[in-house]
C-alpha positions in Angstrom: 140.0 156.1 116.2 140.4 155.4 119.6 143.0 156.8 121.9 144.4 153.5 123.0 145.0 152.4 119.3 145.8 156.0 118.1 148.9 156.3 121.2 149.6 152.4 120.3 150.4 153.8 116.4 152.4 156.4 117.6 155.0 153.9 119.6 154.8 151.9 116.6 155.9 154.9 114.3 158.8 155.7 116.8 160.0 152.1 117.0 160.5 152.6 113.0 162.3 155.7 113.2 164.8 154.0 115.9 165.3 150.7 113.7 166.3 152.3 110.7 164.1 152.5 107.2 165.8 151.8 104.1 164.2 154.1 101.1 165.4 152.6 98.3 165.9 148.5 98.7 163.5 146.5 97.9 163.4 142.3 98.4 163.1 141.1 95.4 160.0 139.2 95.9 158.8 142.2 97.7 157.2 144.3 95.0 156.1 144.0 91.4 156.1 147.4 89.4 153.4 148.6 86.9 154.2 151.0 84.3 153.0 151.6 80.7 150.7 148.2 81.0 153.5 146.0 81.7 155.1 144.6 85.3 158.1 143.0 85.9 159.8 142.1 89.8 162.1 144.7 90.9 165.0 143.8 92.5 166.7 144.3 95.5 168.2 148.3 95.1 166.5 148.4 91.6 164.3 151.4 90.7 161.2 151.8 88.2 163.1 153.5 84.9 160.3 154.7 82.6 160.3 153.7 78.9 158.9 156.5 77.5 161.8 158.5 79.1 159.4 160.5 82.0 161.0 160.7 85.6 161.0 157.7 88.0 159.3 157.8 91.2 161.4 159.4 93.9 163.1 157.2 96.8 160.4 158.4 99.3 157.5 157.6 97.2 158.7 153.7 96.6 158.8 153.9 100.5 155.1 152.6 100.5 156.4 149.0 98.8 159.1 148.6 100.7 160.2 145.7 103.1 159.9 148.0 106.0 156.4 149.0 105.1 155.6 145.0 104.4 156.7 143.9 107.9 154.7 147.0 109.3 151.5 145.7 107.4 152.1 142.3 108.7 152.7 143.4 112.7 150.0 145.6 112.7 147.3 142.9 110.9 149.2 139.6 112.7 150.2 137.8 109.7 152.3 135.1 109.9 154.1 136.0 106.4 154.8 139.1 105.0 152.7 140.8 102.1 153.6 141.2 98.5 152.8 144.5 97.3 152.0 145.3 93.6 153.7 148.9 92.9 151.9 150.9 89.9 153.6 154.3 88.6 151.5 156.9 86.6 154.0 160.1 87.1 153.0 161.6 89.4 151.3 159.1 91.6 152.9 155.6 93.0 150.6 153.3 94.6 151.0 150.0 96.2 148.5 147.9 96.3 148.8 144.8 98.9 146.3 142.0 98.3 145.5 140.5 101.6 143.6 137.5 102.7 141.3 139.9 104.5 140.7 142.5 101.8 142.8 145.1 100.2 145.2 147.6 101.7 146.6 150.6 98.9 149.0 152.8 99.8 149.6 155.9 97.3 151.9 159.0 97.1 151.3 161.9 94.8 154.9 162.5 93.9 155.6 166.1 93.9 158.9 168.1 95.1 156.8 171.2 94.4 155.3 172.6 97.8 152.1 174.2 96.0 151.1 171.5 93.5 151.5 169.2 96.7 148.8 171.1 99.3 146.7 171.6 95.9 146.6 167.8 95.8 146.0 167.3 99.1 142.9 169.7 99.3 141.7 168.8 96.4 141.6 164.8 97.4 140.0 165.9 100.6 137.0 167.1 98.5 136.2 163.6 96.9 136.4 161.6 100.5 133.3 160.8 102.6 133.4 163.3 105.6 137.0 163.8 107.0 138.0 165.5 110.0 141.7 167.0 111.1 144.1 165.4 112.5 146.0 167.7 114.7 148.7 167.6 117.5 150.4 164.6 118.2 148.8 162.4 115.2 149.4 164.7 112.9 153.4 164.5 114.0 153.3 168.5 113.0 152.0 168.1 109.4 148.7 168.7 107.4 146.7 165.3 107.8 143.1 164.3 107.8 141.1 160.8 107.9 137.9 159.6 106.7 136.0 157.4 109.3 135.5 154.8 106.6 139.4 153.5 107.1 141.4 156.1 104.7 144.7 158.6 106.1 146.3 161.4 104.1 149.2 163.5 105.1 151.2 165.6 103.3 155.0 166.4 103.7 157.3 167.8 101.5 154.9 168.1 98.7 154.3 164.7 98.7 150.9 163.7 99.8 150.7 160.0 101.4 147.2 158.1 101.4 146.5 155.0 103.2 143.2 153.6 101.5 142.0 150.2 104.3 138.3 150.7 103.0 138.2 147.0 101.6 139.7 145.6 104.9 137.0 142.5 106.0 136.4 144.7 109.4 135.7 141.4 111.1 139.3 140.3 110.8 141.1 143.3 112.0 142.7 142.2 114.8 142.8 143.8 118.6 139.0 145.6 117.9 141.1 148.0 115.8 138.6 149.6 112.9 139.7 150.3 109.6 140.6 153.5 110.5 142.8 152.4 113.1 144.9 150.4 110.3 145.2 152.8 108.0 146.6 155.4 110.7 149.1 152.8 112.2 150.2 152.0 108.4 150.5 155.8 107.6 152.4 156.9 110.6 155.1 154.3 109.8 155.7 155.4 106.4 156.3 158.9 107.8 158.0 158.0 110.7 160.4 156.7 107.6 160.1 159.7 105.6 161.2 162.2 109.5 164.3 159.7 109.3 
């Protein structure tokens, strides 16, 4: 990633932190939910409630569906409109997937408030990623955080581990000669400059 686009991330990430990030509202065409084989539109304030009785996903983790993450996507990619993201839950992972007209963007969090089944995810997802390398300083705003130079970002905080999957961005229609890699950092440092709030 290139140092312009790597400072230009981190003034983006800021800007979040000073407007404000809601965890837990959602518009109501913002986000359709998954779980158990079945979807349904969440609405604004609503959270995913399990059937079968199993834990919801925590505030934090829906994070990655949110309006604020939406109107991130859609700044950093120069949409005109703002994406709809498709929120799956398989405790303990959330994703969101956003379907683009340029590819695919996903956004997951493995949801654990345990410290050590948190870093054991995070090493252990390392292992099945084309060649990573460290992020450290700065970019890594003080926690553990790697990136693969095919366009995918992990950090972990809290236990939680945050991936930011842009491999199935059209390259060609990245704005600003930003790679994938780029995106995917830009996205990820907003959802944690949410998650320092």
């Amino acid at each position: 990633m290139s140092t312009q686009h790597r400072s230009l991330a981190l003034v983006l990430s800021s800007a979040v932190i000073l407007s404000g990030c809601a965890t837990t509202g959602m518009h109501p065409d913002s986000a359709r939910e998954s779980s158990a084989g079945r979807s349904s539109s969440v609405a604004s304030g609503m959270s995913l409630a399990p059937p079968d009785g199993s834990t919801a996903p925590s505030a934090t983790a829906r994070m990655v569906c949110s309006a604020e993450i939406r109107r991130d996507i859609a700044q950093i990619l120069k949409f005109p409109s703002l994406p709809v993201g498709i929120a799956t839950w398989s405790e303990p992972s959330y994703s969101c997937m956003y379907r683009l007209r340029v590819g695919r963007v996903v956004l997951s969090v493995e949801d654990s408030s345990r410290l050590a089944s948190g870093r054991s995810y995070f090493d252990r997802l390392r292992g099945t990623l084309d060649p990573t390398r460290r992020l450290r300083g700065l970019a890594a705003f003080g926690l553990p955080a790697y990136e693969s130079t095919d366009g995918k970002v992990v950090f972990l905080k809290d236990g939680k581990t945050l991936s930011v999957d842009t491999t199935r961005l059209a390259s060609r229609t990245i704005p600003d000669q930003q790679s994938r890699a780029d995106v995917a950092y830009a996205i990820a440092a907003d959802v944690i400059g949410c998650w320092s709030e």
